[in-house]
VEXZAFI-255739 format. One record per residue (C-alpha): residue in one letter; residue number from 1; x, y negated, z negated. Coordinates in nm, 3 decimals, padded with zeros to 5 digits. Each point is the difference from the previous one (the first is absolute). Layout:
ATOM  r    k     east    north       up
ATOM  A  NUM        X        Y        Z
...
REM end
This chain:
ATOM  r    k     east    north       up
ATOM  X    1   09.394  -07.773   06.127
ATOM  X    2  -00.342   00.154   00.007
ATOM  X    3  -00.225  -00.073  -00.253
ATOM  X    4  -00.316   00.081  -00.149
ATOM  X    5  -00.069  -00.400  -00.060
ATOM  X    6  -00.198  -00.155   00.250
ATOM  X    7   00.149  -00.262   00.231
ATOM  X    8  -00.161  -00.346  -00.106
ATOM  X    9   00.025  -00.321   00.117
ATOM  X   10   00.287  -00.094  -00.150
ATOM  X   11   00.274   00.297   00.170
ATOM  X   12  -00.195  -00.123   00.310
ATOM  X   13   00.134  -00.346  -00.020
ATOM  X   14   00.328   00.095  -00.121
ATOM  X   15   00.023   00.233   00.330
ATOM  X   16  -00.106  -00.274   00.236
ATOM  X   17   00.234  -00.283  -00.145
ATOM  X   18   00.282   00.258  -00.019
ATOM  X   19  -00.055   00.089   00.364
ATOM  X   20  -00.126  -00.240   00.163
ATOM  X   21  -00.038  -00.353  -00.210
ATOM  X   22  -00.265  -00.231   00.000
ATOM  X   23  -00.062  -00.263   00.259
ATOM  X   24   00.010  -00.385  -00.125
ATOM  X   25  -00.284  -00.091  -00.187
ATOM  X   26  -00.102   00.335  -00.107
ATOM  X   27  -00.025   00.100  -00.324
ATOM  X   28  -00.060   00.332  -00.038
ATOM  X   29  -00.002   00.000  -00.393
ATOM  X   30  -00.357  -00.144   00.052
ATOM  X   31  -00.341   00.203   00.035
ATOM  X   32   00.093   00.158   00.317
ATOM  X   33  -00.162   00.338  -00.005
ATOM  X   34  -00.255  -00.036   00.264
ATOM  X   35   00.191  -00.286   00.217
ATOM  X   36   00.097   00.151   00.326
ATOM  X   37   00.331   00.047   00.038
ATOM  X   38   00.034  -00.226   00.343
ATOM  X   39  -00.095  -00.270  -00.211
ATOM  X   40   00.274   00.092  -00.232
ATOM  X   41   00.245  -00.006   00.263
ATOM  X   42   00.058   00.388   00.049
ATOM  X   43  -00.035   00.045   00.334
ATOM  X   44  -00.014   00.414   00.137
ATOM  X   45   00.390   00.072  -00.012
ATOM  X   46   00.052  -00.147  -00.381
ATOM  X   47  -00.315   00.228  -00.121
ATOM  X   48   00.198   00.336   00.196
ATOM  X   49   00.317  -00.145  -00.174
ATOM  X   50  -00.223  -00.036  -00.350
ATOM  X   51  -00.185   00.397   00.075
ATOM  X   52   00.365   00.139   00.050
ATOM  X   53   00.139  -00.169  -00.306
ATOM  X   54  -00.316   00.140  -00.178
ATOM  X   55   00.034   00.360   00.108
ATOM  X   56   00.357   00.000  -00.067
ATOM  X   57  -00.012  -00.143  -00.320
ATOM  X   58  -00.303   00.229  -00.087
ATOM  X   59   00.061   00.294   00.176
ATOM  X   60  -00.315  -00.012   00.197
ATOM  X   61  -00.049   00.025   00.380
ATOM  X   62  -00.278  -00.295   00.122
ATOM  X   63  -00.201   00.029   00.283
ATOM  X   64   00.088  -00.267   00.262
ATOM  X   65  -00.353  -00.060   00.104
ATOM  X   66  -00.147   00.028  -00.342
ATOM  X   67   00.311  -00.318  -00.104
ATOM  X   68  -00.118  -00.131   00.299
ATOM  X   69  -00.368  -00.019  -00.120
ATOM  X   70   00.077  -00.132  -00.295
ATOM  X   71  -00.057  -00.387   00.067
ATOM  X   72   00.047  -00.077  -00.399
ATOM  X   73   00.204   00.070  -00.288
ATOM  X   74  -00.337   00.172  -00.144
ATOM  X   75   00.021   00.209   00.295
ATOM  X   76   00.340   00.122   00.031
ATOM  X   77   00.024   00.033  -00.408
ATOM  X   78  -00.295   00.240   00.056
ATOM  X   79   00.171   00.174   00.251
ATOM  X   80   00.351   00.038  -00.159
ATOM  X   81  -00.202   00.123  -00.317
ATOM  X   82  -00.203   00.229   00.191
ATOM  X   83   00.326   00.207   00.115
ATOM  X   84   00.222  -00.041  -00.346
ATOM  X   85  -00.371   00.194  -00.164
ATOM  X   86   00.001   00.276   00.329
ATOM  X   87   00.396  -00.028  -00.081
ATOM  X   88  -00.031   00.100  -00.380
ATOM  X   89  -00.324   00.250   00.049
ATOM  X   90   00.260   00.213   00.253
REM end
């Protein structure tokens, strides 16, 4: 489904609740955009389950390292919305 809309905060939660859940305790319909996502509960393998999820859904190809940089929702939403606007400009 590629799309000219940016990803937001909201498809980003879907993903990771679809994919991976939330731990206990978390509530990840709170102000989470700049809480790292090891204090979320979303350890390495649940954020390559989440970027896979994303680029399939979005038709998008991530870069691992750049997913792996990206310690925050702010961060990987800047990411993801970095290649869907490289996607759409091709």
């Amino acid at each position: 489904m590629p799309t000219s809309s940016p990803f937001t905060l909201d498809d980003l939660r879907r993903i990771l609740l679809e994919g991976a859940g939330a731990d206990d305790g978390v509530d990840l319909t709170g102000d989470i955009i700049d809480t790292e996502f090891t204090a979320l509960g979303y350890d390495s393998l649940a954020l390559l389950e989440t970027s896979g999820r994303i680029e399939r859904e979005y038709d998008i190809s991530l870069d691992d390292s750049a997913v792996a940089d990206a310690a925050t929702p702010r961060g990987l939403i800047d990411t993801v919305n970095t290649q869907l606007s490289a996607a759409s400009n091709a």
